[in-house]
ZAVEXMI-940833 format. One record per residue (C-alpha): x, y, z. Coordinates in pm, 1 decimal. Example, Ala and Ser with C-alpha at 12.3 -4.5 7.8 and 13.67 -1.06 7.14 Angstrom:
<atoms>
ATOM:c1:c2:c3
ATOM:1230.0:-450.0:780.0
ATOM:1367.0:-106.0:714.0
</atoms>
This chain:
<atoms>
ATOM:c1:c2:c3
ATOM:0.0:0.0:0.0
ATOM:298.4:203.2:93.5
ATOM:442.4:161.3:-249.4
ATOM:123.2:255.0:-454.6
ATOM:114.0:546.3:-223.4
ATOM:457.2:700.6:-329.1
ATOM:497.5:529.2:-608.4
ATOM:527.5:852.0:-813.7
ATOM:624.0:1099.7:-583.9
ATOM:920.9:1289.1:-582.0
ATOM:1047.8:1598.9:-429.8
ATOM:876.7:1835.0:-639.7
ATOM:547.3:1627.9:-491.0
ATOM:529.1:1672.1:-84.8
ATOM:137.8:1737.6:-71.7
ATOM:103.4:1343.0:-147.9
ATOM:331.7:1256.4:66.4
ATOM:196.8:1469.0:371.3
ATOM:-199.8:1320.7:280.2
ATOM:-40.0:999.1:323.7
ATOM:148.4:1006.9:667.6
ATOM:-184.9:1230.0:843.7
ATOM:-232.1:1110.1:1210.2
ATOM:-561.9:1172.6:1367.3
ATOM:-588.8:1484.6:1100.4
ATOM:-220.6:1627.7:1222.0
ATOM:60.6:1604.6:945.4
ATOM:389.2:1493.7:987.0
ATOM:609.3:1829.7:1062.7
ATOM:934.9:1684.1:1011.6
ATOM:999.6:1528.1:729.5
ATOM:1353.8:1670.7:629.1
ATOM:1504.2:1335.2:691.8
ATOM:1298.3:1158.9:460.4
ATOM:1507.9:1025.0:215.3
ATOM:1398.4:729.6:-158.1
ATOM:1631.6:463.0:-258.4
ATOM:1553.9:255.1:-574.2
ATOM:1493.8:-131.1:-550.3
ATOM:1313.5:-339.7:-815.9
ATOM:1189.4:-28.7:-1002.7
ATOM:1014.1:57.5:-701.7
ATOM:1049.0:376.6:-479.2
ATOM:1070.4:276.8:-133.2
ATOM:1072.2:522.2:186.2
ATOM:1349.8:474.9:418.7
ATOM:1435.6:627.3:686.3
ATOM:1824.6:581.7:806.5
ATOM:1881.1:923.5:1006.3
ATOM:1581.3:836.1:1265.3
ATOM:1692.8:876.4:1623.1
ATOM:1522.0:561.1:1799.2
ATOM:1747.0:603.8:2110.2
ATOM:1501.6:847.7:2169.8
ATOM:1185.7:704.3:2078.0
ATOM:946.3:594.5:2397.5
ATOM:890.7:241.0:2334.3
ATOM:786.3:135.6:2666.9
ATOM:598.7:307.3:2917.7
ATOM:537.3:50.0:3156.7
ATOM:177.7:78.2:3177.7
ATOM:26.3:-242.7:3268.4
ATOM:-260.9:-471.2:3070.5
ATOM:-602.4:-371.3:3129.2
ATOM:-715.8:-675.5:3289.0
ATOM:-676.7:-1048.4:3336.8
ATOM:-929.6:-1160.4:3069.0
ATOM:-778.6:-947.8:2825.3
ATOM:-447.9:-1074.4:2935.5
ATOM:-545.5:-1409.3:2882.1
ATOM:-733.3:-1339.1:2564.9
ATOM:-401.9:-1187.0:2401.5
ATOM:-207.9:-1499.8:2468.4
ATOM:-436.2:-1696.0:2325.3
ATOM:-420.0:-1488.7:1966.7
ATOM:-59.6:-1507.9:1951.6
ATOM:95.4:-1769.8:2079.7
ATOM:-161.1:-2040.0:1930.3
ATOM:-51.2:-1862.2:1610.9
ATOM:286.2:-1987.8:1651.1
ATOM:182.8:-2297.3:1761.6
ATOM:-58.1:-2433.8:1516.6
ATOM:-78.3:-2171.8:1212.5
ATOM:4.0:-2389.5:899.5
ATOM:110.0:-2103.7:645.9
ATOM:453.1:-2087.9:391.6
ATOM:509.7:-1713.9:523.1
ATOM:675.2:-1610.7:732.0
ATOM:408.1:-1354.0:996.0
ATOM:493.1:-1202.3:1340.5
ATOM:178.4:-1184.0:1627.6
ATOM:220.0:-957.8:1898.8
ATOM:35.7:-835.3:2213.2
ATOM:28.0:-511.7:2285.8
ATOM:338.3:-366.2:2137.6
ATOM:367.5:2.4:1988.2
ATOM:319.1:47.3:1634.7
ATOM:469.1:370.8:1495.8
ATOM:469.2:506.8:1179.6
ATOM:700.8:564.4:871.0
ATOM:783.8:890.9:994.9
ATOM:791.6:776.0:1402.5
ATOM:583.4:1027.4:1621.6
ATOM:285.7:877.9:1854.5
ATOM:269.0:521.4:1854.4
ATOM:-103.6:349.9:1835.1
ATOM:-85.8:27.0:2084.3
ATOM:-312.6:-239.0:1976.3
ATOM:-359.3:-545.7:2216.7
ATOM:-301.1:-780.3:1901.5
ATOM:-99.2:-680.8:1584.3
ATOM:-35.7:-982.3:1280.9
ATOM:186.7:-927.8:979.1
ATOM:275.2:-1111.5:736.2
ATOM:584.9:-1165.8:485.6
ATOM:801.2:-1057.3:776.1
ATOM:1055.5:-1199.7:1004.2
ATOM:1130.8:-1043.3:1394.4
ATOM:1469.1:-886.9:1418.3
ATOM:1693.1:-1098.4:1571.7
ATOM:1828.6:-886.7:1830.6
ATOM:1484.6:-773.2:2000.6
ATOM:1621.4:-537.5:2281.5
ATOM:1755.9:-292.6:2065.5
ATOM:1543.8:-25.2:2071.7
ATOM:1444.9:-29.8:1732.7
ATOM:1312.2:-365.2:1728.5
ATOM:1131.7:-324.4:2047.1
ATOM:805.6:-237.9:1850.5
ATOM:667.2:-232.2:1554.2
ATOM:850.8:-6.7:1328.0
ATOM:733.6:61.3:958.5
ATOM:1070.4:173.2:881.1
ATOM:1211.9:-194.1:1000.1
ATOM:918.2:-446.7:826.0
ATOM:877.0:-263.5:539.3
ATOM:541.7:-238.9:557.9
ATOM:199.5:-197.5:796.7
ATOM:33.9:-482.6:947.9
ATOM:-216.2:-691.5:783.6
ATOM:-460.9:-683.2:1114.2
ATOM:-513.4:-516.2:1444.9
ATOM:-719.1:-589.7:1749.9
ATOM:-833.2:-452.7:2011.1
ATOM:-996.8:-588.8:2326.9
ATOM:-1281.6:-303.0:2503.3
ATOM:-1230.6:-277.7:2864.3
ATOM:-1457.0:7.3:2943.6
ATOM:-1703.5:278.9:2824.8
ATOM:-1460.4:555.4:2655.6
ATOM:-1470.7:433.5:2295.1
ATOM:-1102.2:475.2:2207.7
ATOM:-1083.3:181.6:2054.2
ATOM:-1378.7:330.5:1786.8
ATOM:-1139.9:632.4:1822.3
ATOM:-876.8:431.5:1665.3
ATOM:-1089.0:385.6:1353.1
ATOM:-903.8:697.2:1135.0
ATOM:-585.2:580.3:1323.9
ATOM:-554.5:240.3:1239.9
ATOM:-676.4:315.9:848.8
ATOM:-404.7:611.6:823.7
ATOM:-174.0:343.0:874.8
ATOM:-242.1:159.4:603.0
ATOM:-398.2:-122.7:802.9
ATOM:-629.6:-368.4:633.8
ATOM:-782.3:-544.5:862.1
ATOM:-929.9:-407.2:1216.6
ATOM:-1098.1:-617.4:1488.5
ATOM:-1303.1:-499.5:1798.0
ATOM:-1374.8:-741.7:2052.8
ATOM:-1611.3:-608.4:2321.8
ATOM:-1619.8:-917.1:2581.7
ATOM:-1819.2:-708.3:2852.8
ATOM:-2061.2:-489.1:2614.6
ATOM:-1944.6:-198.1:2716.6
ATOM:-1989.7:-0.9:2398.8
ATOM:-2321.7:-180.8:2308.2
ATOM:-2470.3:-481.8:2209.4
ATOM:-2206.5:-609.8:1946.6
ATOM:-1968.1:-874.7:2112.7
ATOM:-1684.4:-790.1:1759.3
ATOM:-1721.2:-565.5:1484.0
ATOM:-1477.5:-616.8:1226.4
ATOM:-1341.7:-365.7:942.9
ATOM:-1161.4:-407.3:677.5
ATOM:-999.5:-135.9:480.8
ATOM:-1084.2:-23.7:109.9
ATOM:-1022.6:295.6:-38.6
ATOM:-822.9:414.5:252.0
ATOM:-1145.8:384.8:464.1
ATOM:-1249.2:106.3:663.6
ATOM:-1619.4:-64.6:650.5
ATOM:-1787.0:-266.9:826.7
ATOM:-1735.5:-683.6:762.9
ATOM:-2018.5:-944.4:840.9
ATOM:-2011.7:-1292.7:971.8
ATOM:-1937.3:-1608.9:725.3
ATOM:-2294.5:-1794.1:639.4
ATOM:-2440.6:-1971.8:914.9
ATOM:-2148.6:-1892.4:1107.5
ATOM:-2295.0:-1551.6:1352.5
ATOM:-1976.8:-1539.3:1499.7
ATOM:-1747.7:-1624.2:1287.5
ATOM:-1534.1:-1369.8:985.4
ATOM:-1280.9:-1529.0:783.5
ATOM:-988.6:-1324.6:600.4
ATOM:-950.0:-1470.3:263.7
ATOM:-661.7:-1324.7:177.1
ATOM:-421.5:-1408.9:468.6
ATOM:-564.7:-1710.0:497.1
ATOM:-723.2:-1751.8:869.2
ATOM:-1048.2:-1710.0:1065.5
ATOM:-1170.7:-1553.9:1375.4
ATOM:-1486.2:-1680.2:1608.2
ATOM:-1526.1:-1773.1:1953.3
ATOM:-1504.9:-2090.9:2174.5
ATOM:-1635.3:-2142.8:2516.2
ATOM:-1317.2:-2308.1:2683.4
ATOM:-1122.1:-2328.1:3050.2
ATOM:-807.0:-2183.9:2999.0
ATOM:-545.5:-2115.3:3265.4
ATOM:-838.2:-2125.7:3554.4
ATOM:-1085.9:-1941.1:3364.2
ATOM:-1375.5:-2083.8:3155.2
ATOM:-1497.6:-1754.8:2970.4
ATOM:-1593.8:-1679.3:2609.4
ATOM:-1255.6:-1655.2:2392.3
ATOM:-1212.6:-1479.7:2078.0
ATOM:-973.6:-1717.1:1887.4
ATOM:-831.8:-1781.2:1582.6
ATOM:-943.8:-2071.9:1341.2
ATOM:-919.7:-2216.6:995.1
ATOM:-1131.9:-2240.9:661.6
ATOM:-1296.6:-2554.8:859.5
ATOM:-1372.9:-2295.5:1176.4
ATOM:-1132.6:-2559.5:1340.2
ATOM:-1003.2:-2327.1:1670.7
ATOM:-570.6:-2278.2:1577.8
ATOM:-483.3:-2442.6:1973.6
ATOM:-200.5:-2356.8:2206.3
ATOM:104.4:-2624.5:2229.7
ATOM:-8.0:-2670.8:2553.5
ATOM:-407.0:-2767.9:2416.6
ATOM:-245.9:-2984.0:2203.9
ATOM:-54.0:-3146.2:2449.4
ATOM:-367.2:-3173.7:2667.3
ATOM:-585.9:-3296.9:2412.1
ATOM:-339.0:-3610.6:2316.4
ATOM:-386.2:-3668.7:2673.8
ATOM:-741.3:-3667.7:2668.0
ATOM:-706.9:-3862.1:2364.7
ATOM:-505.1:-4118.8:2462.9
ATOM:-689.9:-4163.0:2811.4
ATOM:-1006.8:-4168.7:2608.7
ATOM:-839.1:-4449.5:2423.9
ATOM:-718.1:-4636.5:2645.6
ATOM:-1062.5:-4593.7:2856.4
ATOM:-1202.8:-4706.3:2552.7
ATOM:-975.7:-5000.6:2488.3
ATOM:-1033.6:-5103.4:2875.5
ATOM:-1386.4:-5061.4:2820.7
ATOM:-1367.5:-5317.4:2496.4
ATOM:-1152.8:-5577.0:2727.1
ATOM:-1451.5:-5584.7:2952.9
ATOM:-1679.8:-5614.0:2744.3
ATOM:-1499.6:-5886.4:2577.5
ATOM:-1457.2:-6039.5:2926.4
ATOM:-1792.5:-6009.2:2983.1
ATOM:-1904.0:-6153.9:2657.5
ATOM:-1668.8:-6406.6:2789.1
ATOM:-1838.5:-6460.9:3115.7
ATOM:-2187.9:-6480.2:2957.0
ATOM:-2060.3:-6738.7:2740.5
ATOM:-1904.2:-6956.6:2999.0
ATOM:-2264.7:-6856.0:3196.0
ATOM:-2465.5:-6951.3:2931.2
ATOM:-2235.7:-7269.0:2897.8
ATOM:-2229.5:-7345.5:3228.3
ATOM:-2600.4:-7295.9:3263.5
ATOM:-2626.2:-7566.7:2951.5
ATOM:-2405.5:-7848.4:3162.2
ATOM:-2652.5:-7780.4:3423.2
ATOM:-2992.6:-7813.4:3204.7
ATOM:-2827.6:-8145.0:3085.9
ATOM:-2699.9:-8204.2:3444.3
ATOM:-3041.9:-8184.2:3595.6
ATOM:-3173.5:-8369.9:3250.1
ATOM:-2914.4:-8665.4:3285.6
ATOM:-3045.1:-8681.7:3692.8
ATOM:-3380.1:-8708.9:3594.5
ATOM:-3326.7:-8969.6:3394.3
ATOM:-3116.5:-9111.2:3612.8
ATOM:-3409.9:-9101.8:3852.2
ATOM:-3663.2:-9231.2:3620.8
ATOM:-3480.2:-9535.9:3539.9
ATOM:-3382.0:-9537.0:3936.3
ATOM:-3744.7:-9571.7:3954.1
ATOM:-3812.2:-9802.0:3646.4
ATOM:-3550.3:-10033.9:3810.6
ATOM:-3690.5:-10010.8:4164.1
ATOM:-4084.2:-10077.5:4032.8
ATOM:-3906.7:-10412.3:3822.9
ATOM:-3688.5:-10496.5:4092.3
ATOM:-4015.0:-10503.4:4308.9
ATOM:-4223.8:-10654.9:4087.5
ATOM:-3963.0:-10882.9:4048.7
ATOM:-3946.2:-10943.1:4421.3
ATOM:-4318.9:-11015.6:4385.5
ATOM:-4292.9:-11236.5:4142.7
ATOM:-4002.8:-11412.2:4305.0
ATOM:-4218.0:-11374.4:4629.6
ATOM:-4547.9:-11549.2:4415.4
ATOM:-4322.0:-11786.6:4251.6
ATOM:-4147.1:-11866.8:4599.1
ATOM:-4479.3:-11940.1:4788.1
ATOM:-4626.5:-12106.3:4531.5
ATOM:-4335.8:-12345.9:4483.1
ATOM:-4409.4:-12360.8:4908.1
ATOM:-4714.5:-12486.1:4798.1
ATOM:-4699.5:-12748.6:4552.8
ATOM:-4392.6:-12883.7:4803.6
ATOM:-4680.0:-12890.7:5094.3
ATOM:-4952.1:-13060.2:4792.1
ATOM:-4672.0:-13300.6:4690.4
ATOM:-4572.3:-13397.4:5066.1
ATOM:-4974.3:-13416.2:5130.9
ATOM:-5021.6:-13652.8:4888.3
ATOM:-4690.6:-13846.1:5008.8
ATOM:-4797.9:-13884.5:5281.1
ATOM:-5130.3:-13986.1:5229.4
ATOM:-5026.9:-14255.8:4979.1
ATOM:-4793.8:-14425.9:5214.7
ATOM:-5118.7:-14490.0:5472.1
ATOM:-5017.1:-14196.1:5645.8
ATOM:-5391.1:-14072.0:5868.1
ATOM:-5519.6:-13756.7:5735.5
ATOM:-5577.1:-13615.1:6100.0
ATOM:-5149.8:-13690.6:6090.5
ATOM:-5051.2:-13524.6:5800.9
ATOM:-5281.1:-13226.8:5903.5
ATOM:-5095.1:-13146.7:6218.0
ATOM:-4756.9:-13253.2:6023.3
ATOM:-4840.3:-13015.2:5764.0
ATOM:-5050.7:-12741.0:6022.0
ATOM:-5334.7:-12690.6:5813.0
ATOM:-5679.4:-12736.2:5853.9
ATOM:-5849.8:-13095.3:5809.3
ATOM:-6059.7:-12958.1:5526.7
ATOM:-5764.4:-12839.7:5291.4
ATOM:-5601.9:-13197.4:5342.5
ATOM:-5877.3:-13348.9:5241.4
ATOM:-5897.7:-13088.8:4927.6
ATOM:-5542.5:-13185.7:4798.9
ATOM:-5629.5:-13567.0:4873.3
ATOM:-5904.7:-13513.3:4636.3
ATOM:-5774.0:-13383.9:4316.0
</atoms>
């Protein structure tokens, strides 16, 4: 944007020059340092006599609050820990941004660029903040989280698109400004408008040409279970922290190995039901084998008696064709009847019967 700006400016053409470094409606005073090298048939600003010894980058002021705290780790680190892009991008919390000519800086809680890499020695004072004249260029987003009823991050609307800034995010957690939870701008024609929602996604914008997503997730994270604004991709799959990563392959593998635990007892107890079910069988035929055990217990008991009877039938009838035989013995060797009744002890009459037929 920078380049298209000056593209075709020159000395001989300050006015442009001055429209495009305005902040909040002031213009740059001092530009007598300002100085145009050539690269790649481009004209690029650069600015080598800069005194940023001098510059405040640091004023010590603190966060505004835990949640917001919180909510800024979350937007940059998980960047850096789960972003899957071929560029190189910086994400900071709440780090000055100043501009090519460096006068006031603008403090966002969240800045993301892309297409550049951090300085490698970051406590030098000019690479303690963002510094157009060190990336080369503004950021591709801003946010900012509302804390409270004065509006300056609406204030920040002219700042943020002086700058050059496409993309601008306001996250109002509390409502403190109204009803909207995020309003999110993005910048054409040097002036920002307003950006809705992806469909069937309320809460959810996506950024199509840095290639990431914003929406919210109900989560717990570091004590606090709260609302988070978060970043996600073209899926609306939430980018997580290493350490969400870490604690979802725990989850994951307790959850498997709960769930391989659970399929061990259920085999066991598919195992137990069979040996039940088996064991109940052996007893069905257990109880069937004793019954018929019993019956022919029985059958053998009512043939053993009947053939005790029969033995018993056989046995006195045998007793009494002895007695007929020794009746009739007797009688034929001259023996008296009134004898052989009191040898045999039966009555007179039967004697006489068996001496008869």
């Amino acid at each position: 944007m920078l380049q298209q700006a000056i593209k075709k400016s020159y000395i001989s053409n300050w006015k442009k020059i001055f429209d495009f470094f305005a902040y909040e409606n002031e213009f740059v005073k001092n530009v007598s340092n300002i100085k145009y090298i050539k690269k790649q048939n481009t004209d690029i600003l650069e600015s080598p006599e800069i005194d940023y010894e001098n510059l405040i980058t640091e004023d010590d002021e603190p966060v505004d609050n835990i949640f917001s705290e919180r909510e800024q780790k979350l937007l940059t680190v998980s960047l850096h820990d789960s972003w899957k892009i071929n560029r190189p991008f910086i994400a900071l919390a709440n780090v000055g941004i100043y501009d090519w000519v460096p006068k006031n800086p603008v403090v966002p809680d969240v800045l993301l660029s892309l297409d550049v890499t951090a300085p490698k020695d970051i406590l030098k004072k000019a690479h303690r903040t963002y510094m157009f004249s060190i990336y080369k260029k503004p950021p591709e987003l801003v946010l900012e989280i509302v804390s409270d009823t004065k509006k300056k991050e609406f204030q920040k609307l002219k700042i943020y698109a002086s700058l050059g800034i496409k993309y601008y995010v306001i996250h109002d957690p509390g409502l403190y400004n109204g009803s909207n939870l995020i309003e999110v701008y993005e910048l054409k024609n040097n002036k920002y408008h307003r950006m809705y929602p992806i469909n069937k996604k309320p809460t959810t914008f996506w950024f199509d040409d840095i290639d990431i997503g914003i929406t919210f997730k109900t989560d717990l994270f570091q004590g606090y279970k709260e609302l988070w604004l978060r970043w996600c991709d073209s899926e609306g799959q939430v980018l997580e922290l290493g350490e969400e990563k870490v604690q979802l392959s725990e989850n994951k593998a307790k959850i498997a190995e709960k769930e391989a635990n659970d399929e061990r007892q259920k085999a066991q107890l598919a195992e137990n039901k069979a040996q039940l079910a088996e064991n109940k069988a052996q007893l069905a035929e257990n109880k069937a084998q004793l019954a018929e055990n019993k019956a022919q217990l029985a059958e053998n008991k009512a043939k053993l008696a009947e053939k005790e009877a029969n033995d018993e039938r056989q046995k006195a009838q045998n007793a009494e064709e002895a007695q007929k035989r020794l009746i009739k013995h007797l009688c034929s060797i001259g023996t008296p009847i009134e004898q052989v009744a009191q040898i045999i002890n039966r009555p007179l009459a039967y004697i006489e019967k068996i001496t008869n037929t």
